[in-house]
N, C-alpha and C positions, 0 to 999 in steps of 0.2 A: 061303204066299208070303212069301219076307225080304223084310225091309224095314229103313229104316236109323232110327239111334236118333233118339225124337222125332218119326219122319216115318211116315205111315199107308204103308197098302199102293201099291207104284210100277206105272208101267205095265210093258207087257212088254218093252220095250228096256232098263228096267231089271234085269230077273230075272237076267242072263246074266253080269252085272259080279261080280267076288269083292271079296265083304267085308270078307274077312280084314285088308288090307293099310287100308282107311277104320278100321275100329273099333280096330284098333290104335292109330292115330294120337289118334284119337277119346279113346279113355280115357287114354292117355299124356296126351296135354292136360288130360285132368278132374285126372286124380290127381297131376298134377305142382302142378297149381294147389290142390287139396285139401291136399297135404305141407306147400305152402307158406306156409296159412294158418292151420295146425294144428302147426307146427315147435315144437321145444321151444325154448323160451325161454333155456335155460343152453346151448344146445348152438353151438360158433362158426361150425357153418357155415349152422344154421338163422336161420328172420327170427325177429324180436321178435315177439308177441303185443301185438296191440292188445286194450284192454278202451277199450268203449265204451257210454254211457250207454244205460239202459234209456229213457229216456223223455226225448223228443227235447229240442231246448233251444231249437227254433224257435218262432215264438205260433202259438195254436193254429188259426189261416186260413192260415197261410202254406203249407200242406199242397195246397190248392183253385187256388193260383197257379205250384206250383212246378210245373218240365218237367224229368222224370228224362233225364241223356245216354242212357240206353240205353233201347230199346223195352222197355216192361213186359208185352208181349204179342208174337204175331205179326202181329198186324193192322198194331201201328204199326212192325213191322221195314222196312227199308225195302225195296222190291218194284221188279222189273225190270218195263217196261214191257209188262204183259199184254193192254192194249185194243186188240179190236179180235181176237183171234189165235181166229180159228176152227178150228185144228186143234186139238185137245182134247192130244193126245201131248205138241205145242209149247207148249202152256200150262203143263202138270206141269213139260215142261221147264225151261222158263223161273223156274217158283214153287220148282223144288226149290235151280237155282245160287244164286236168290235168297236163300235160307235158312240153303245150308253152304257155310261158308268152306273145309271142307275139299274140296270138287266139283269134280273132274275130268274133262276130255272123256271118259274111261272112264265116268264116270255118266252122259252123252248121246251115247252112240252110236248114231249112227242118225238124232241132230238135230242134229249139228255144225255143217254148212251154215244148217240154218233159225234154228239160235240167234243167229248173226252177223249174221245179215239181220234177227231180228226187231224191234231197235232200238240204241239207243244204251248199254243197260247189258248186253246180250247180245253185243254188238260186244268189250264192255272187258272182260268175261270170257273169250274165246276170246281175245283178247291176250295178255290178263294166265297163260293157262296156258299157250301157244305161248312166251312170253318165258321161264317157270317152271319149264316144265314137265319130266318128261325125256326123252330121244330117241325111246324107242317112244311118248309123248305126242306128240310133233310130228311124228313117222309119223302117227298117226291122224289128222293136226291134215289134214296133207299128203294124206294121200289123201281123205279128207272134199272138201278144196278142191281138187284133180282131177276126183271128179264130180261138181261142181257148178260149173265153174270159168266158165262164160258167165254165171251167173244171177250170183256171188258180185263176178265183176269191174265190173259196169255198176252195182252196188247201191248205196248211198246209207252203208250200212254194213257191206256185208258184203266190201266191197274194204280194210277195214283189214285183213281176216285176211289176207287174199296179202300187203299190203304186210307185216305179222311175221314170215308166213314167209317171206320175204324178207329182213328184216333177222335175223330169230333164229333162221333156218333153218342150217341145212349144207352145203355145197357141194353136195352130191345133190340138196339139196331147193331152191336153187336153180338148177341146171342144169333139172331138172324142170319147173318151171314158167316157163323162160325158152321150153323147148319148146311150151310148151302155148300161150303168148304168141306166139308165130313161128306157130303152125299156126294162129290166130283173126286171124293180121295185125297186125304191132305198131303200122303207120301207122293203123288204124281203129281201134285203143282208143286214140291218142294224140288222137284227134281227140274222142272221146267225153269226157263229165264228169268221170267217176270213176274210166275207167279209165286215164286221165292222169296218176292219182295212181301207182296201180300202177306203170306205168312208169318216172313219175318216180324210185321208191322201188329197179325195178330195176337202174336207170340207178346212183345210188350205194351199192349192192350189188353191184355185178359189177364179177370182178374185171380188173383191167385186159387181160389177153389174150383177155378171150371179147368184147370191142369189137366187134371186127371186121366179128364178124356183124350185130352191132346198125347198126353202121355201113354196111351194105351194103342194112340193110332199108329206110334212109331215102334214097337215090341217087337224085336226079330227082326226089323229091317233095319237095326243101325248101321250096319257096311253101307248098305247099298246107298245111305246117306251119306255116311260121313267120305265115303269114297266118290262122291258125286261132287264136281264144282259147283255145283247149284245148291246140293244137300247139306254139304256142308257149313253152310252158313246156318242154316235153318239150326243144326244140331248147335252150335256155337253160339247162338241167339237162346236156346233154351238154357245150355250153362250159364251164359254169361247173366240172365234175367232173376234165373231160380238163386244161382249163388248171391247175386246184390241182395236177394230179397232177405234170403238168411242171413246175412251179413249185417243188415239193416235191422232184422229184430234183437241179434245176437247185441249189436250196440244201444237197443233200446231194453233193454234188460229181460230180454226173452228169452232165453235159451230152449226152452220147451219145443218154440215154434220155428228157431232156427233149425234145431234138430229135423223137426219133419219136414221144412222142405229143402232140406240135404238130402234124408230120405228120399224125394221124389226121384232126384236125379241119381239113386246109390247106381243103377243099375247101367246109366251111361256111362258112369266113371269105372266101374267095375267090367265093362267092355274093355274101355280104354287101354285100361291097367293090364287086361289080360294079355292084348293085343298090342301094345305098345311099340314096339320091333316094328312088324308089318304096320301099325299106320304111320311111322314117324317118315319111314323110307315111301310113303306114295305120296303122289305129287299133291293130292287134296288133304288126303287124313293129315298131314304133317300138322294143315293149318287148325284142327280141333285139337290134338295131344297139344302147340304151342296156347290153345287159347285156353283150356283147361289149364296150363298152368299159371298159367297168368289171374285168372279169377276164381279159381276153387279155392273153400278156406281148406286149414290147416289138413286134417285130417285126412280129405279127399286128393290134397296135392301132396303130402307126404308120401301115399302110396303111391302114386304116379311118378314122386321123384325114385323112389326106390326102384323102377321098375324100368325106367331108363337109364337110373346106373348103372343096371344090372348087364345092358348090352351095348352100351355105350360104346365099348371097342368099337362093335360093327358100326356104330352110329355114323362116326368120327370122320369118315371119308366117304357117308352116301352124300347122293345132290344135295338131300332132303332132310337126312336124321341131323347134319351138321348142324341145323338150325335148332330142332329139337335138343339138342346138347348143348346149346348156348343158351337156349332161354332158360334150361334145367339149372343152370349157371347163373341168371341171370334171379331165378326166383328160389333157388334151393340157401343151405347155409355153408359154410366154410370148408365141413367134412366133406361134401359133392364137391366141391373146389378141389378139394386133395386129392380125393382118387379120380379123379380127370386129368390133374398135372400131375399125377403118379405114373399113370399109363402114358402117358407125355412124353415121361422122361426114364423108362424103363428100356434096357436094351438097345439104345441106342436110336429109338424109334425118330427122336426129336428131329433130327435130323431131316427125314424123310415127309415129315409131315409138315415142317414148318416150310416146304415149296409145295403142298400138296395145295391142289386148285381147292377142294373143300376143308379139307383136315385142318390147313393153314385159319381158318375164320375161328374156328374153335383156340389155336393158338395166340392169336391176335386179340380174342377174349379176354385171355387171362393176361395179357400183358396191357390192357387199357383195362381193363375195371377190376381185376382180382387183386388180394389184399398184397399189401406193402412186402413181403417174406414168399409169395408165390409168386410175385413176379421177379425177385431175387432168388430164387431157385429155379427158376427158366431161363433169366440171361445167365445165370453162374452156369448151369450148362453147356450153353450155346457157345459160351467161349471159354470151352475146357481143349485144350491144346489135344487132346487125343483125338477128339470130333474136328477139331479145325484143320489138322494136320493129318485126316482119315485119308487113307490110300495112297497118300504121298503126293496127291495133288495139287498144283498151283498155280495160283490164280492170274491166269491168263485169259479170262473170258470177260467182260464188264459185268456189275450185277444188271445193269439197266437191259442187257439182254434178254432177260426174262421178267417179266411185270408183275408175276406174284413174289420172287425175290425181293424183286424193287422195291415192291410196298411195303413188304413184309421189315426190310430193311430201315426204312424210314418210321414205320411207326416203330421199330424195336429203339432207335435212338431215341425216341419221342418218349417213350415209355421208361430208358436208361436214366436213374436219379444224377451217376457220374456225366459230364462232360470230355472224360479228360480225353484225349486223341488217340492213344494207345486200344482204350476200350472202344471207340468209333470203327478202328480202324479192325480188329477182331470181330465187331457185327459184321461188316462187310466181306474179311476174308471166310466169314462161318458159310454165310449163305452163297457165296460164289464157290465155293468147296459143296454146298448143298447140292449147287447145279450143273457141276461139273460130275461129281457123281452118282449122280442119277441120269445121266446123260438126258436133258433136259433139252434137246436144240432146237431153238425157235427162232424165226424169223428177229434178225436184229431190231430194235423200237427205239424212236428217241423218246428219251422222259424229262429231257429239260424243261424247265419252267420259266 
């Protein structure tokens, strides 16, 4: 039975692989490295000859503590993760990639699939040779991951190998598995853990004209996406991919072709825009309304800013919409600033919201990043003597008793252009007046530093 150098006899999926082309490489390596350490010394294009003492020049314990870089055995080479692997075949497998740097899926044919799944160092080799490798390599890689393609896409690790073939594949190789993905449902692996990833992976891998399809398979089921932790990445992966790409022609003097593939996505954003309320306040859609606005050009995110203005009140104090009013903040222009700090500072509201556990982050917004004149009309507020001196209230509670005061109070000084102690002193009596009437009573906290 062959067997390869170093290594005892293989199982029988090994018998069938030719040799030839390993031991070649194999001894090239030894003797190239032998040449080189054995070069002639007068010769220019060999190396220099080191001479090196016989008899070390360390003390003579220092031997008992020292850790050689390289394993001095095979015990301590280091080993892909074999516990636990009852199939005997899987085991060799796994102990032989462990061993030779030089091991190509041609030495595990047969356990392609099972070496991807078997853990985390069997994942990064079936990578590392699908990236490497060459084209009849990434055929085997390819059909390996065809028949197994349901166990490999839901796996924990064996969905990195779709997602390489995917990125280091071929246009064949991914047309193929975009097939294989359409025929298992691409909305039920977007919705799954793992195979989210895949998706995601095919999403910016594919090339702009094969959309279409992709785009046909999610029609009517964007809730159930963008309302899914898993889905929603998948929907955020298509904005974020289609918008660079428009973005990218638009800078390359296209406009034509920016245009249509906005068009692609009209009809997510025009979800969005419809629904904007309800997804800003769920705990998944939040994260598509913030990533829409972050990467949609002008046009698309205009409308979505308009559209979260428009309910921003309610926004302002969900868990969820508060975020979506900051980043509306964060990407809108000066007019969204104003009617944000209008409603702010309307009726007295200021008050209530600048200790509100959400409301307060929208507050704190415009007083770190909004223009020089908004956030001079939010502390001219906050220390308007009618608000300071509401209900007759006085300040017998510490602020540090409540921790969104606290904050709220340290960045407001942070944020104050004056120094002067008078105005220090009116942040503090505003928001300890905040917390005293709103009857606010929370376990005392120390906040010293």
């Amino acid at each position: 039975m062959p067997c390869y150098p170093g290594y005892g006899a293989q199982p029988y999926y090994f018998q069938n692989v030719q040799y030839s082309e390993y031991n070649h490489a194999y001894n090239h390596a030894y003797n190239h490295s032998h040449t080189r350490n054995h070069a002639d010394p007068h010769s220019l294009t060999g190396s220099r000859r080191v001479s090196y003492p016989h008899r070390s020049m360390l003390p003579p314990d220092a031997h008992k503590s020292r850790t050689s870089r390289r394993p001095s055995s095979d015990e301590d080479a280091p080993e892909l993760n074999k516990s636990g692997v009852d199939d005997e075949e899987l085991a060799s497998a796994l102990d032989f990639v462990s061993k030779h740097s030089l091991a190509t899926l041609f030495h595990i044919r047969g356990k392609i699939a099972d070496v991807a799944r078997a853990g985390e160092g069997g994942s990064r080799f079936i990578q590392k040779r699908i990236k490497r490798g060459s084209a009849k390599e990434q055929c085997l890689g390819l059909t390996a991951a065809l028949s197994n393609f349901d166990e490999l896409v839901r796996d924990k690790y064996g969905n990195f190998m779709l997602q390489a073939l995917l990125q280091f594949g071929s246009e064949c190789t991914r047309g193929k598995l975009m097939e294989a993905i359409y025929s298992r449902g691409l909305v039920s692996l977007s919705l799954h853990a793992h195979g989210c990833h895949v998706i995601q992976k095919a999403i910016s891998c594919l090339a702009q004209e094969d959309f279409g399809k992709l785009l046909n398979e999610i029609h009517g089921k964007l809730f159930t996406l963008i309302s899914d932790k898993h889905g929603t990445h998948v929907i955020q992966r298509i904005i974020q991919v289609i918008s660079y790409c428009a973005n990218k022609a638009a800078k390359n003097g296209d406009p034509d072709l920016s245009s249509r593939r906005l068009d692609q996505i009209q009809f997510i954003i025009d979800y969005v825009v419809t629904h904007a309320e309800t997804l800003s306040t769920h705990r998944y859609g939040c994260r598509a309304v913030q990533r829409a606005l972050k990467v949609c050009l002008d046009p698309q995110k205009t409308a979505l800013l308009e559209s979260i203005l428009s309910c921003h009140t309610k926004l302002l104090t969900d868990p969820y919409g508060n975020y979506a009013v900051q980043k509306a903040l964060t990407y809108g222009n000066e007019a969204h600033s104003a009617a944000v700090l209008d409603t702010l500072t309307e009726d007295g509201v200021l008050l209530s919201m600048s200790v509100h556990k959400y409301a307060s982050g929208v507050v704190l917004w415009l007083l770190l990043h909004g223009e020089s004149h908004h956030k001079e009309k939010l502390l001219g507020e906050m220390m308007q003597d009618s608000i300071i001196d509401v209900m007759g209230k006085s300040c017998r509670m510490e602020v540090s008793s409540d921790p969104v005061a606290n904050y709220m109070v340290r960045k407001a000084m942070e944020a104050s252009e004056s120094d002067q102690e008078e105005r220090v002193i009116k942040l503090i009596r505003y928001f300890v007046n905040a917390r005293n009437c709103l009857g606010l009573h929370t376990q005392k906290m120390d906040f010293s530093e």
